[in-house]
N, C-alpha and C positions, 0 to 999 in steps of 0.2 A: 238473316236479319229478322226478329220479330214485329209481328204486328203492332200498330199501336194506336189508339184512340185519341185524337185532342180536340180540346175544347174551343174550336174558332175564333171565340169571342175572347179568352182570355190565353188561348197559346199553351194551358195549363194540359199536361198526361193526365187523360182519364184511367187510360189502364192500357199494360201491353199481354199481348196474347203469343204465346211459344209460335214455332216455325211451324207450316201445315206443308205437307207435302203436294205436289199441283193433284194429284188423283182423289186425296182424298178434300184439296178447297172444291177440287168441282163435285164432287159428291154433297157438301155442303152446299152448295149455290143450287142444286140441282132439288134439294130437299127444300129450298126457302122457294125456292122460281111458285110454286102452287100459292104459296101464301103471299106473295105480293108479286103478282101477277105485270102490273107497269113494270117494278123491278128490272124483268128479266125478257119484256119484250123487242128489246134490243138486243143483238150480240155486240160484246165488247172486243174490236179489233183491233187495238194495243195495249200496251202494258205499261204497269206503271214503272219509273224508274227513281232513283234514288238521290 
């Protein structure tokens, strides 16, 4: 299942994003963790489901 952005307020698709493999989202979350540093001061200990 692809990613997909919505807008809260109005329920509206911002945009969907293709399937990421888990090795390489954590390589992504691993590249943002420097730049928003609150972000990533927790570990996330479940997952989300559908």
């Amino acid at each position: 299942m692809a990613y997909q952005t919505i807008n809260p307020a109005t329920g509206k698709l911002i945009k969907t994003y293709a399937n990421i493999s888990d090795p390489d989202l954590e390589t992504a979350v691993a590249r943002l963790c420097p730049l928003q540093p609150l972000s990533c001061a927790r570990k996330v200990t479940s997952t989300a489901t559908t």
